[in-house]
Structure formats: C-alpha cells, structure tokens
N, C-alpha and C positions, 0 to 999 in steps of 0.2 A: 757898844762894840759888837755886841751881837747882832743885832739889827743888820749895822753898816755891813756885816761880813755877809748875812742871809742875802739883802738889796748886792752885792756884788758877786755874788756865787749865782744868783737867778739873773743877772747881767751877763755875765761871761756865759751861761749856759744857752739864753736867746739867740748874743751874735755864735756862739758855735753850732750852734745848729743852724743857724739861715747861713755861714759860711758850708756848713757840709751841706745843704743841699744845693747850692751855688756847684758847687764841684759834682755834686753826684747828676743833676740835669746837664752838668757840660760832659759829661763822662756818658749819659745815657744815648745825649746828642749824637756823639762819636762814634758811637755802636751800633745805634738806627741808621744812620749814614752807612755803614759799614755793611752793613746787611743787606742794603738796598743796592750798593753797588754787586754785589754777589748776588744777588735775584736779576738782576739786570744780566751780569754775565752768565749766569744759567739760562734763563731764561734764552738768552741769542745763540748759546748752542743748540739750545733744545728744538729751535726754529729750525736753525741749520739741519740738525739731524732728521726733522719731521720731512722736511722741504726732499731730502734726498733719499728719503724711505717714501715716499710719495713718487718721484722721482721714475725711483726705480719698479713704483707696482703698476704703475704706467706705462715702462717700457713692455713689462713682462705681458699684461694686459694685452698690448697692441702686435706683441712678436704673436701671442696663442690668438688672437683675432687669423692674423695674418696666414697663420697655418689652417686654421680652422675655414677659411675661404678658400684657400691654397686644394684643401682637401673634398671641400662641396663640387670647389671645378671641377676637378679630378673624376667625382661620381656621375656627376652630368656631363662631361665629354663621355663617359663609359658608357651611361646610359643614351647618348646621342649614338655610338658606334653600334651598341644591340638592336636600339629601332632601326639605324639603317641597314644592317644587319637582317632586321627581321623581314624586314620590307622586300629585299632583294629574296629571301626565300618565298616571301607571300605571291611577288611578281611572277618568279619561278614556279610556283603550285599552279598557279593562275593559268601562265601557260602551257602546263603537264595536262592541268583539266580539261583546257580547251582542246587538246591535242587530242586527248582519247575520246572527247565529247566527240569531233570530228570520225573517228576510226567506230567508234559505237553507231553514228549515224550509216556511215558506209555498207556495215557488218549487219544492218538491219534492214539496208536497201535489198543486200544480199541473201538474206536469209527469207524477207519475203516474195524475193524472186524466187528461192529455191522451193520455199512452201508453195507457191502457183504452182509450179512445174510437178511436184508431190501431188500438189489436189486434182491433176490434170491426168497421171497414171493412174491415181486409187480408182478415179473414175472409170477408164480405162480397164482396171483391173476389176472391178464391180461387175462390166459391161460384162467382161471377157466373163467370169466366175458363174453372172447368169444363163452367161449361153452354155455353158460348161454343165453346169447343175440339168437347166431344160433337158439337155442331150441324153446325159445319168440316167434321168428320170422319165424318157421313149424308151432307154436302151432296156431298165429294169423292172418297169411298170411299175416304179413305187416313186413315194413320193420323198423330199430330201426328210421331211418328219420322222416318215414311217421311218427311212434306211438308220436315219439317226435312232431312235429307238433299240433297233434292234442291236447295234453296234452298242447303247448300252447297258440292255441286258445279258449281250454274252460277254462283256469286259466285268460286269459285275460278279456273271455266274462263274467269270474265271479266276477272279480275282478273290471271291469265296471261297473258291477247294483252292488257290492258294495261299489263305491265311489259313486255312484248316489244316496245310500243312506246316506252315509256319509255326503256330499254335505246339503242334504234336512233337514236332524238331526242337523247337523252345524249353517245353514241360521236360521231354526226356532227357535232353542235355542239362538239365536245373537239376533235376533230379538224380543226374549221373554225378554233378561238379561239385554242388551244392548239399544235396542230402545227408551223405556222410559226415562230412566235417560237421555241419551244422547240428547232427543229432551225437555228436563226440562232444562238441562242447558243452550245449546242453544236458544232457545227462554225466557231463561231469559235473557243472556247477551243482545240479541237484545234488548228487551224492555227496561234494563238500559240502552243502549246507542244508543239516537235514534238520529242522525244527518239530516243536510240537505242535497236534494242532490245538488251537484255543476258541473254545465255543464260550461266548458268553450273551448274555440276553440285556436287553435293552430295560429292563428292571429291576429293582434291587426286592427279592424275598425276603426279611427278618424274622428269624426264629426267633419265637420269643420261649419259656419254659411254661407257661398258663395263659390261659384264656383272661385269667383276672389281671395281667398288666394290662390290657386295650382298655379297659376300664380307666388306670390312673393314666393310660398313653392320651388318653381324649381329654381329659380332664374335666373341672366342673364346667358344664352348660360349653364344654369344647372349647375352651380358652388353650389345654395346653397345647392341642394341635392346631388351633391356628398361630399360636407362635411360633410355633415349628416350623412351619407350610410358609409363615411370612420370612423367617428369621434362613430359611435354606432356600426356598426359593422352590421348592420340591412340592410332589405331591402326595401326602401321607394316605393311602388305602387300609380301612381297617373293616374288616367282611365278617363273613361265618366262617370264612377255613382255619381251620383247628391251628392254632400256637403258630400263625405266623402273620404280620405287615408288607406292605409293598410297600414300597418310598416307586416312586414315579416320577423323570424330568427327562427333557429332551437332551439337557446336559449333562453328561456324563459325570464333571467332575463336581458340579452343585448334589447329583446323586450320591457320590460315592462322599462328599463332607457332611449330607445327610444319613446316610449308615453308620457313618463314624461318629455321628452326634446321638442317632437313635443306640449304638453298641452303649456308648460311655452312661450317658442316663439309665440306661435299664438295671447294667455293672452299679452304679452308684444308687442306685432306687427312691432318690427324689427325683420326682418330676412336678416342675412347676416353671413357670415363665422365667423366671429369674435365675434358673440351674439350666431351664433347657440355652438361653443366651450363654450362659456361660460355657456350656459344653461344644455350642457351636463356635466360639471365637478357638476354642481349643481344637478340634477337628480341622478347622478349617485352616488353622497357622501350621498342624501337622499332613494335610492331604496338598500345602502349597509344599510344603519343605518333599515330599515325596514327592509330586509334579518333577521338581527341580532336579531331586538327583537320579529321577528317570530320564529325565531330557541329558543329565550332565555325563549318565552313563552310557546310555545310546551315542551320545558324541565320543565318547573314550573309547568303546568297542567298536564302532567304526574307522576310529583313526582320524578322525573329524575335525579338524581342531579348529580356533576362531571363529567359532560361530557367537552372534551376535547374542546377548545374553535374553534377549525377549524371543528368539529363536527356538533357544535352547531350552528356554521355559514352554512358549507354546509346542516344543518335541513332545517335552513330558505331557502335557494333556491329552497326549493321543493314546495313554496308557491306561485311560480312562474309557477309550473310546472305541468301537466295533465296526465294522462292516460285514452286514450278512453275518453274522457271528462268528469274524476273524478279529482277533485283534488288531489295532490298527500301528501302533508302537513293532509289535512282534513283525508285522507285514512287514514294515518300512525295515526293520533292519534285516530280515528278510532278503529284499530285494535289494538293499543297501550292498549284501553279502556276494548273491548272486552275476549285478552289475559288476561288480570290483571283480569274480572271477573271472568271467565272461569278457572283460576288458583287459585281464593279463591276457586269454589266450589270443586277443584279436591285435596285443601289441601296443595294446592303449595306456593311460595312465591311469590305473587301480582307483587312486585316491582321488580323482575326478568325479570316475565311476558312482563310488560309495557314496560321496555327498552328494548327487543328486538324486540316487536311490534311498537315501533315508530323507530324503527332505522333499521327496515327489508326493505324498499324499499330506502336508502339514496344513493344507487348506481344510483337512475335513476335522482339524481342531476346532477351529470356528466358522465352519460354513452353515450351523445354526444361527450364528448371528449377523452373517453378511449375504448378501441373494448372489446368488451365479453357483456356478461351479466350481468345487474343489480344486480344480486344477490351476483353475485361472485366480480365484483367492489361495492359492499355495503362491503361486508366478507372482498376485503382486506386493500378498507378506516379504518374500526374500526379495524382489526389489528393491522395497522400503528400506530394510535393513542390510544393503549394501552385498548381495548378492552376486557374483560374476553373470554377464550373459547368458552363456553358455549354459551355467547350471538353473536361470530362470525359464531360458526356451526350456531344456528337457520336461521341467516340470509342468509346463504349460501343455507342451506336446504330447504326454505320456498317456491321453486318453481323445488325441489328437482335434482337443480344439484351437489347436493351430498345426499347420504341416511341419510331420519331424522335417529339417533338413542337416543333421548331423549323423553320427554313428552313435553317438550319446544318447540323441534323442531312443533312437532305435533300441542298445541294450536297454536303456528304463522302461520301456515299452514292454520288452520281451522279459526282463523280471519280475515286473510287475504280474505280467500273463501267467507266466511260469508259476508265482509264489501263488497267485490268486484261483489256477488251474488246479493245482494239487489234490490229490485224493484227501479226504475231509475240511480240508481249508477253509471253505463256505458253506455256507446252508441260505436256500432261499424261501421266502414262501410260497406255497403253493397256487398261490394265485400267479404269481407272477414266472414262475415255473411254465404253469399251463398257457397264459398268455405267450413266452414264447415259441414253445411250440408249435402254437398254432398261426404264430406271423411267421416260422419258418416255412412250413406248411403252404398258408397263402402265397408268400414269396414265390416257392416253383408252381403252386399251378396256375399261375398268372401268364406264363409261358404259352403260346399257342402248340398243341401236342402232345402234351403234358394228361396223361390217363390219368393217376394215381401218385400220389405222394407220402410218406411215410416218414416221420420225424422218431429218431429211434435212439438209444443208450443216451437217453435225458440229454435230448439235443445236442450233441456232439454228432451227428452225422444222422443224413439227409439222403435217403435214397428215393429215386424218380423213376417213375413207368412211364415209358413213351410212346407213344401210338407210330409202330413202325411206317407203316403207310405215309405219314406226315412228316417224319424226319429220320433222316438215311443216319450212317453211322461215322461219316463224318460230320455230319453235323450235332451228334451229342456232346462231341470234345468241346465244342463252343457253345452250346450248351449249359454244360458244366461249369464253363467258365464262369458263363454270364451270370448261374444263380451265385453262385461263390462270391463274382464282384461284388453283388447286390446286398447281399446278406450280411459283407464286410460294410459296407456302408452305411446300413438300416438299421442294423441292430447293434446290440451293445451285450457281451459274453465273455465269460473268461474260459481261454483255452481258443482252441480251434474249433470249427464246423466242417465234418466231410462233406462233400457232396457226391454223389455217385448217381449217374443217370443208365440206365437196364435200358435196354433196346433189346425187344424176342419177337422174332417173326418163326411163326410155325406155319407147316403146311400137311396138312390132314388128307391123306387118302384111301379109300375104301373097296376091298376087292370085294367081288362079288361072283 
C-alpha cells in the first residue's frame, strides 16, 4: 500500500509539473509578444520624433546659412561703395595734382624770367657801382681799401668811448638799485645765523697717559697694530712724541670708528687681536648709530623732511668730515639757514631754499670714493634717490659746473660764499695761499699797461698800476672790468676779489 501510494504521489507530481510548465511557456509566450509590440510602438514614435527634431535643425541650419550670406552681401556691396568711393577721390587728387603740376610749371617759367631780368640789373648795378667807387677814389686820392679801413677804425674808436660809457652808466645805476637791498639782505641773514667757527684737522691725535701703552698698542712682533690698521682700515702712527698716537685715513668716519676703537681698549687695558675685533664691531655699530642721528637731526633743524634714508645717513657722514678746516655738517646747515633767509626776503619758498642748501655739498661725503667733483657726485647721489630737479640743478650749479639758470641756483651759490667767506670759517695752507696770489697777480699783468701789481688783505683785493701814457682813464673802467671777468672765471675763492686799477700821471716842473 505504501509503495502503490509513493509510485502515484511521484506520478501526479511529474504530470503536474510538465502541466505548470505547459502553462507557464504559454503565459511567457504572451508577455514576449507583448513586449515586442511595445518596443515596436516606441520605437516608431521615437523615429517620428528623431525625423522632426532633425527636421527642424535643418531648417534652422539653413534660415542662419541664409542670413549669414544675406550679411557677407551686405559687407561686399559696402565695400564695393568705399572702393568706388575711394576711386573717385584718387581721380580727384589726380587731377588737383596735375592742376597745380601745371600752375608750378607756369610759376617757374615766371620766376626764371624774373631771375634773368634780376641777373641783368645786378649787372647793371656792379657796372654802375664800379664806375661810382673809380670816381670816389680820383675824387679822394684813396683807395676803396684804405677809405674802408679808416671808416673802421673811427666806428670802432667810437664805439669804445661808447661802451666805456655804457660800462660806467651800467656800474653806477647797479650800484645805485642794486647795492643796498643786496647788502640789507645779506647782512641780515648773517646776523640771523651766526655760528661757531669749527677748526678741525684731517688727523685724529690720541692721548695716551704713558709712553708704556705704545709698547702693548704694537703688540708682540706688531700683530696688534696690524689688526688694527687691517680691522679699521686706518692708519696707526706711533713716534717719539711724548704720550700721544695719530690714527690717520682719508676717511673721516673709518678715523673717527678708529679713535673710538683705540679710546675703548686703552679704557679696558687688554689689547690683543681678539679684544681689539671686538671693540671695533662696537665703535663702529656706535659711530653708525651717531652718523644717523646727525643726518636725522640736520633734517629736523632744517625742516627737511622726506628725505631718502640713505640721504639722510650719507648727511651724517659729513659730521665727520672738514673742508679747509670747516666742518662740513656745520657748513651745510649753515647755508641751509642762510638760503632759507635769503629766500623769505626775495619772496621765494624758505623750505625749497634749505634743502638744497643742506644737501649742496653731500657729495664731499664720498668724493674720496667716487672721481669728479663734489658737486656733481652731490647732483647725482640725490638723483638716485629721487630728488626734485630743481634742487639736483642747485647743487650741481653751486660751484658752477653747470650754469645757474634759477634764483635757487643763485642764493646756494651766495650762501655757500657767504658761510665759506666768514671771518675764521676756513683755514688754508700756505702753499696754496701763496699760489693764489701770485695767479692773481699774473692775471693783471698779463694786460698790456699794466706797470705793477699788488695782491693785498690775503687776496681779497687786487690793486693795478698803469702806465698813464698807454691807457687814458676811460679805459681803466674796462680795465677793471676785464681783470674781474677773468679772475671770476680762472680761479676758484671764497668771498669776493676787488679789483682797483690807479692811473697817476704827474708832471714835474723846475724854476730856476
């Protein structure tokens, strides 16, 4: 019974399953059919819709075609109407040119008929002129040479007594207009700015208290002064003169970090290579910081302001530095002062004034390290560093290697003089003292007439002996003039040069 029931339960379970998949392949059948007509009908919209989105990028394609030729014609008709356009002006020129070609050729036919008829009178006039001259020269017994000559030696000899008087008309009215105001202002600014004067020497002397420091200053076999001499840059002098060193350099402010390095050692009483390095980084970070608020104060006592800080630092080195043994810091503010006066009372602007007057000699900061002249390494330091015009010409001009052409240039000129003129203000030496002198000296007797010459109150004035016979007494005024011109030109002095030319004729008679 079991069997039979197993064999018909695995019977029924065979046909029901090959009956459910009978149904499920006709049921799959149904659904793939199904599917397939729905991909069909998509599919023939999807055409349709491609076909008329195609369609229309066709149209649109061919409308911007259509415009886009529509618009090239458009430029080439435009550019057809400017060539024809231009044509009809070219036509036009054409015949403007040919027109005045025509009126040019006319105007020249003209012109060298009228030149003939010209070369036909000159001639004419030549002919006439020589028979005119021949006639002069029966009538006068001279020749047209000689008459000419003579016509100009008396236009010259007349034309001499009247510059001579022009000259004297000129001086006197300068003298009348000019004089006063000029020595008002001047000896006003003096009196506002009256300074010390400052003598100082191109050496540094150190006291020492004994003869036995030069002993440890030199050190063994001279090790410590040549660390010195290498490490400052200076030159150490040690002699016979009793209890004291020279330091010696061309540069002022390597001298003055070498005093400050030889004070500190001798104060500390090790000397030796590795104390004297040491006292010179010190000196020398204390003679920069002094530089600096000598330059930073000079700009603040002038009223200075924005100056360039490498400026300001090269001001300060000039406090180190001398001319003729003036200060040169002291000078410049000085004139700095002077200028500024001297430009209120002329109506000018003060603070123009001042910075070119303290900033006119800052070339002599470093004209040991650069070749020219001071004036013109002043002019092209403050270039560099952004200097107005104005105040580079002054200082360029101020010792006129280039021509003042301002009022600027003129008062730094004249403060300069002024501060450099001053009773003790410089000192020269006597060599070069005596050399001028004696080029004032040569100067006038270079003069034909000239007897005797005499260079007097330490060349500021120049008095001349003239040989009356040889030159009358209008001609000393021009004279005068001439050594003045000369002297302003040749030499180089602070302050003024008189000149005064003596003219004595005596006449001796004897009774008997």
């Amino acid at each position: 019974m079991t069997v039979v029931t197993i064999v018909l339960s695995i019977a029924c379970f065979i046909v029901g399953g090959f009956a459910s998949y009978l149904f499920f392949k006709h049921g799959l059948k149904n659904k793939y059919d199904g599917i397939l007509r729905d991909a069909e009908a998509e599919a023939e919209v999807i055409k349709k819709n491609k076909l008329l989105e195609v369609k229309e990028k066709f149209l649109n394609k061919k409308a911007d075609l259509e415009k886009e030729v529509a618009q090239r014609n458009q430029k080439i008709q435009q550019a057809e109407n400017k060539l024809k356009q231009r044509e009809l002006v070219l036509n036009q020129r054409q015949e403007e040119i040919q027109r005045k070609k025509m009126e040019a050729e006319a105007v020249k036919e003209n012109l060298e008929a009228q030149l003939s008829i010209v070369d036909k009178k000159k001639e004419e006039l030549e002919h006439m002129q020589r028979q005119e001259i021949e006639k002069l020269e029966a009538i006068s017994g001279l020749s047209a040479e000689e008459a000419k000559e003579r016509m100009v030696e008396s236009l010259k000899e007349e034309a001499k007594t009247q510059a001579q008087s022009y000259i004297n008309d000129i001086m006197d009215d300068a003298k009348l207009t000019a004089s006063k105001e000029a020595k008002r202002i001047v000896i006003q600014s003096i009196q506002r700015v009256a300074t010390e004067t400052a003598i100082e020497n191109s050496v540094t002397v150190f006291h020492i208290e004994s003869d036995e420091i030069k002993g440890r200053i030199i050190g063994r076999e001279g090790r410590n002064i040549r660390s010195f001499e290498q490490l400052t840059g200076t030159n150490l002098i040690i002699d016979d003169t009793p209890e004291c060193v020279t330091i010696s350099c061309f540069d002022p402010v390597r001298r003055e970090i070498g005093r400050v390095t030889m004070e500190n050692l001798i104060s500390d009483g090790r000397i030796h290579p590795a104390r004297i390095e040491e006292m010179f980084h010190k000196a020398e970070s204390y003679v920069n910081q002094r530089v600096q608020e000598a330059g930073e104060q000079a700009a603040f006592d002038t009223g200075t302001h924005d100056l360039h800080p490498e400026l300001v630092k090269t001001l300060g080195r000039l406090r180190y530095r001398t001319s003729y043994g003036q200060n040169v810091l002291n000078h410049s503010l000085e004139v700095a002062y002077l200028a500024g006066v001297m430009a209120s009372e002329l109506g000018i602007d003060p603070s123009t004034a001042r910075r070119a007057g303290l900033l006119h000699d800052i070339g002599k900061a470093i004209d040991h390290e650069v070749e020219g002249s001071h004036a013109v390494i002043g002019a092209d330091l403050a270039r560099r560093f952004g200097e107005r015009p104005h105040i580079i010409h002054a200082i360029e001009a101020h010792h006129s290697d280039v021509e003042p052409n301002s009022v600027l240039d003129v008062l730094v000129q004249a403060a300069d003089a002024v501060s450099a003129a001053r009773p003790g203000a410089r000192k020269e030496t006597l060599d070069a003292y005596v050399k001028r002198l004696e080029k004032l000296e040569e100067i006038a007797n270079s003069y034909d007439g000239v007897e005797r010459t005499y260079a007097i109150q330490a060349g500021r004035e120049v008095r001349v002996m003239v040989q009356p016979d040889k030159i009358d007494e209008a001609q000393t005024v021009v004279l005068a003039h001439d050594i003045a011109s000369r002297i302003e030109n040749e030499l180089q002095y602070p302050g003024q040069v008189k000149v005064i030319v003596i003219r004595e004729s005596r006449a001796v008679g004897i009774a008997k």
